[in-house]
C-alpha positions as CSV (number, residue, x, y, z in Angstrom):
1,X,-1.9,6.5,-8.0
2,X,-3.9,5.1,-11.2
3,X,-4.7,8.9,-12.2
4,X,-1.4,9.9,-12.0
5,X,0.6,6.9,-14.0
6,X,-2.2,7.3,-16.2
7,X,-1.9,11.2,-16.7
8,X,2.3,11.1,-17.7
9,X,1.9,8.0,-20.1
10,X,1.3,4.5,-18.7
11,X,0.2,2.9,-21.6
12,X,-2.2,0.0,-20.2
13,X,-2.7,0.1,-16.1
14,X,-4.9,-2.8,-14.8
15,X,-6.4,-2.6,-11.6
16,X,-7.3,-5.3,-9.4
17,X,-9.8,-5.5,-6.4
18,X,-13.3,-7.7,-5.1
19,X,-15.2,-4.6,-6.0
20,X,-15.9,-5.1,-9.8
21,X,-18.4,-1.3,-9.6
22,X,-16.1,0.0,-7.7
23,X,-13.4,-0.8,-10.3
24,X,-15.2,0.1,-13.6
25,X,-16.3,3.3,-11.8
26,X,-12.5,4.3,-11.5
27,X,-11.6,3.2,-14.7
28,X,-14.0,5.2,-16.5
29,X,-13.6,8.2,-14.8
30,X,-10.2,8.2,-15.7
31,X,-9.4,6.4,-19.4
32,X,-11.2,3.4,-19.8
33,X,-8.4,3.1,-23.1
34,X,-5.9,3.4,-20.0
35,X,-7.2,1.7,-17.3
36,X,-8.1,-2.1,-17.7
37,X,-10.4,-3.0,-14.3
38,X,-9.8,-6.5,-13.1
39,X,-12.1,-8.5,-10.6
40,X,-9.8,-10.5,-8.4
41,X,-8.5,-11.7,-4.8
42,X,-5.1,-11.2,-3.6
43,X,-5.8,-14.0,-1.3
44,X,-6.8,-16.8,-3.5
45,X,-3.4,-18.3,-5.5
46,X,-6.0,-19.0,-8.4
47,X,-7.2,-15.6,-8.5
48,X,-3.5,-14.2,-8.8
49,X,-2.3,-16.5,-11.3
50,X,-5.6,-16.2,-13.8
51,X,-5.0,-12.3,-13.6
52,X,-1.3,-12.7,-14.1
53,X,-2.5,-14.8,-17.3
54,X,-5.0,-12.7,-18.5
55,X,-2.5,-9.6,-18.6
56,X,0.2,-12.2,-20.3
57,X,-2.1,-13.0,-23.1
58,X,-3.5,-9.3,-23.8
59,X,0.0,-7.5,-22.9
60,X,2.8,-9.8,-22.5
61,X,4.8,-7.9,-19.9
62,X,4.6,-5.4,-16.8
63,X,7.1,-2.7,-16.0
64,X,5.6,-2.0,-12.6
65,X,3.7,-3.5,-9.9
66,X,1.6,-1.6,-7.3
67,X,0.6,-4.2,-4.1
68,X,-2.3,-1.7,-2.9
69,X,-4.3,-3.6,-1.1
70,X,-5.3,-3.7,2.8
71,X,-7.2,-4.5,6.3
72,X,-7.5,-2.9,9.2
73,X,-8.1,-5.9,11.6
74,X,-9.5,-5.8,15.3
75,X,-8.8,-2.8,17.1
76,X,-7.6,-2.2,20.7
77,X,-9.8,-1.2,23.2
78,X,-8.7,2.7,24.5
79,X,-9.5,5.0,26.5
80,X,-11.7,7.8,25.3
81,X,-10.4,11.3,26.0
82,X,-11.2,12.2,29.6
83,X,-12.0,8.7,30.1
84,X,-10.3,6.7,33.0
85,X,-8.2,3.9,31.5
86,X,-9.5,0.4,30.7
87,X,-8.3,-1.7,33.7
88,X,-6.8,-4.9,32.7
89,X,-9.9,-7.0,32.7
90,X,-11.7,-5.0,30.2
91,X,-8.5,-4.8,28.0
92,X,-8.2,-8.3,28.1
93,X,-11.9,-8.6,27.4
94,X,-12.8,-6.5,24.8
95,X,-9.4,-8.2,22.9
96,X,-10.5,-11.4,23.0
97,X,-14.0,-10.8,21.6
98,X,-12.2,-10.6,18.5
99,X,-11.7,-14.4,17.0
100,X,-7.9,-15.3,16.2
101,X,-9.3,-15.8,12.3
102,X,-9.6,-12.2,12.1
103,X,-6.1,-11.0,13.7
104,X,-4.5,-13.6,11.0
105,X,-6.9,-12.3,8.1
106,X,-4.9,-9.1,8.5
107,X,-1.8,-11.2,7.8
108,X,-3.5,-13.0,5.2
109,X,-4.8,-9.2,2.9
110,X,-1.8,-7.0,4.1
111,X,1.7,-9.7,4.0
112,X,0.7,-13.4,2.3
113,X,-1.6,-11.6,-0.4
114,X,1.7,-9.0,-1.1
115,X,4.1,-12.1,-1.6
116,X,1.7,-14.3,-3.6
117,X,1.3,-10.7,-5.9
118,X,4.9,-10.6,-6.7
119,X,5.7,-14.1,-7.3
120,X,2.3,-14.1,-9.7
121,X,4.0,-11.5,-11.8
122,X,7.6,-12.3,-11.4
123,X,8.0,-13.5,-15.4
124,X,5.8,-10.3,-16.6
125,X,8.2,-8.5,-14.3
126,X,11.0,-10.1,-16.3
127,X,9.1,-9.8,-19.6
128,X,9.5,-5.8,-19.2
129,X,13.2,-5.9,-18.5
130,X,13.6,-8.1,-21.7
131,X,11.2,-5.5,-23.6
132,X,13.0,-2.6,-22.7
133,X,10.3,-0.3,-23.9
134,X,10.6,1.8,-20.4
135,X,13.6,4.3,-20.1
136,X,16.8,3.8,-20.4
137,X,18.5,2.7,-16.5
138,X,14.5,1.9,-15.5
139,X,14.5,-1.7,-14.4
140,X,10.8,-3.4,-13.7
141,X,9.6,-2.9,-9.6
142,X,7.2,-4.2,-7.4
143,X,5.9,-1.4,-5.0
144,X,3.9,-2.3,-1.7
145,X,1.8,0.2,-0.2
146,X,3.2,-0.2,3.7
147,X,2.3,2.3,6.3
148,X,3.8,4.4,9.1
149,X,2.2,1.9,11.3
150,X,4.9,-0.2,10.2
151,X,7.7,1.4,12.5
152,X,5.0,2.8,15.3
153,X,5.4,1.2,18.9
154,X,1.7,2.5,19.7
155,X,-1.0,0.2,18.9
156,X,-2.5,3.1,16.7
157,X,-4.9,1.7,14.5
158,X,-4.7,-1.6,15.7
159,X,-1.9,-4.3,16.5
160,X,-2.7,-6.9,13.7
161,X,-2.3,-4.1,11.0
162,X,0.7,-2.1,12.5
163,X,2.2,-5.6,13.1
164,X,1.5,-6.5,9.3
165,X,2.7,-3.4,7.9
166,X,6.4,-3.9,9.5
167,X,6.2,-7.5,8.1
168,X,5.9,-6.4,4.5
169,X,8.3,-4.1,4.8
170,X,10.9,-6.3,5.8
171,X,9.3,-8.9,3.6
172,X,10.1,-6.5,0.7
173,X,13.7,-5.9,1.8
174,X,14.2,-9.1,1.7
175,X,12.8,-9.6,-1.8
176,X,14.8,-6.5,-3.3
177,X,18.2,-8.8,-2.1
178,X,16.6,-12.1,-3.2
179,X,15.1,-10.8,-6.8
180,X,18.3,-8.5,-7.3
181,X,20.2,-11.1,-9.7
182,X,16.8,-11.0,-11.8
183,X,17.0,-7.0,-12.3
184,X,13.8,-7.0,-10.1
185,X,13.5,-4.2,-8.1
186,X,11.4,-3.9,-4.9
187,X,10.6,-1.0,-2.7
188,X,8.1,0.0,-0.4
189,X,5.8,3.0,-0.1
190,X,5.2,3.7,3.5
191,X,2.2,6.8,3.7
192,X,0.9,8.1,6.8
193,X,-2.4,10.0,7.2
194,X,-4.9,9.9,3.8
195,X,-8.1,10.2,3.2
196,X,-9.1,6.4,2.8
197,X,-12.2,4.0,3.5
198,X,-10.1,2.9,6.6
199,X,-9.2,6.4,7.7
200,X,-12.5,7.7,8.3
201,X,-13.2,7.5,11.4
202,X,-9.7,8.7,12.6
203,X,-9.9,12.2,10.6
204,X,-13.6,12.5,9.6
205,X,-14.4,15.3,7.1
206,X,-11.0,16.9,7.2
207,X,-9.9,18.6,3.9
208,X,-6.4,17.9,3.2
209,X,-5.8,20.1,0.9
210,X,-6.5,22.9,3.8
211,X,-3.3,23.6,6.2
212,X,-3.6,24.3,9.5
213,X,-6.5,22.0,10.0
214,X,-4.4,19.8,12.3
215,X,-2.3,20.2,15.3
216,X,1.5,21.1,14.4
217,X,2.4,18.5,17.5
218,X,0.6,15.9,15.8
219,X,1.6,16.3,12.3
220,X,4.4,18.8,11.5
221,X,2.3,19.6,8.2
222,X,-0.7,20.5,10.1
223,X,-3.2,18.8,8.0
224,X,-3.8,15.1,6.3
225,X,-1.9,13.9,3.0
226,X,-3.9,14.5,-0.4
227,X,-4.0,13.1,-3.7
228,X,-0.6,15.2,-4.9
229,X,1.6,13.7,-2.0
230,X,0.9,10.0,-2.9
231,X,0.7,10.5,-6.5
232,X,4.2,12.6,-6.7
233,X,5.8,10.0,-4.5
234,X,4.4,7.2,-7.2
235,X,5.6,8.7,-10.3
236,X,9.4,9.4,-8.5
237,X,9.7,6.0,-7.7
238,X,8.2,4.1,-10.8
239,X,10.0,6.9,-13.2
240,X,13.4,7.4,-14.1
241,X,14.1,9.5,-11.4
242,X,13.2,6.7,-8.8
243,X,15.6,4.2,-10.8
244,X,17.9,3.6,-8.4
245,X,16.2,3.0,-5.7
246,X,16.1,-0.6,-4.9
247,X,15.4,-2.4,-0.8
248,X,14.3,1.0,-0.2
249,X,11.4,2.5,2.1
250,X,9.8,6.1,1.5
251,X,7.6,7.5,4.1
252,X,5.3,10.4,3.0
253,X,3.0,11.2,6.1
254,X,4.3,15.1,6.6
255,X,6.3,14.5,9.9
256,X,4.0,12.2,11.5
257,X,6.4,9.5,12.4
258,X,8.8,11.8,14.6
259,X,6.0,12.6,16.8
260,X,5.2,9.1,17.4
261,X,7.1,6.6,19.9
262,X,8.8,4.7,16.9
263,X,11.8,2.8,15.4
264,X,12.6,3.7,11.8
């Protein structure tokens, strides 16, 4: 996403995570003129608001927010293929090894740290309407990264993060209705299958820009999403083309969702 705002114009992008290295590494590998790496914790109020600062005092304003960030939590216990299932004792079991802090911690990365994002940059947010340097009709947005998991009645990855994922989206619905009298937009970005740290285990080595590498019956597209999908979904929405969306959801995951049990 930061390679692609940052290849059709953004002028200053800053991105935030824990992993400072990590950060700098991206930003020079892309335009360290461009690309501002912050250290920070969407979970920490102070964190937020001293970024939101920082930006305020080198910048002044924001057109667009990105709310990235995100845990897996505790997975379910399943059985392997060819495997019997678990009987009820070992479901129960192997669930409650897992400590209630770390089903809530999901909560905590992947809904709390998205609403404490947007209301730390709700007067930057303003500050680009009043601006008006972006096109004409373009009105400043908060994106969250959601996830198919969202509307998916299987466990899948695991219940704390599909659980999270259809709270922020609805949490973001309800903050395109309650930030519409500021010109705020708010929309959500809802991808299935990438190449990720979190993904690896479920797709291993697969090369997504290869088709055919996946079953048609599990995704229509028969293989992964790549760099091109989420980027050209990105610049739609945060560019004038995506201006009028607003309380809106966009699922990029090449057909995944209609082979799944889901409500969507």
């Amino acid at each position: 996403m930061t390679k692609a705002l940052a290849a059709n114009g953004a002028h200053r992008i800053y991105i935030v995570g824990r992993r400072e290295d990590v950060l700098r590494d991206a930003a020079n590998s892309i335009d360290p003129n461009v690309v501002i790496p912050l250290s920070g914790d969407i979970t920490s109020q102070d964190s937020l608001l001293g970024i939101a600062a920082r930006i305020e005092s080198e910048i002044g304003y924001v057109n667009l927010v990105i709310a990235n960030a995100g845990i897996m939590g505790p997975r379910p216990l399943k059985a392997a293929p060819g495997n019997p299932l678990p009987t009820i004792s070992e479901y129960r079991a192997h669930a409650l090894q897992s400590p209630m802090q770390d089903f809530t911690q999901t909560y905590a990365v992947n809904v709390t740290g998205v609403y404490y994002t947007a209301l730390a940059f709700l007067t930057l947010l303003d500050a680009g309407n009043t601006k008006g340097n972006f096109c004409t009709g373009v009105r400043s947005q908060i994106i969250a990264v959601s996830s198919i998991g969202g509307f998916s009645r299987l466990s899948g990855a695991s219940f704390a993060y599909n659980s999270s994922k259809a709270a922020v989206t609805h949490m973001m619905k309800m903050l395109a209705t309650s930030l519409a009298p500021y010109r705020i937009r708010c929309n959500v970005l809802a991808p299935g299958i990438f190449p990720s740290d979190m993904t690896t285990g479920i797709i291993g080595g697969l090369n997504p820009l290869q088709s055919e590498t996946l079953d048609k019956n599990v995704i229509p597209a028969e293989r992964t999403g790549c760099e091109q999908d989420i980027a050209g979904a990105v610049l739609w929405m945060a560019g004038l083309a995506g201006a009028y969306l607003n309380g809106s959801v966009v699922v990029v995951d090449g057909g995944r969702l209609g082979m799944l049990t889901s409500t969507y």
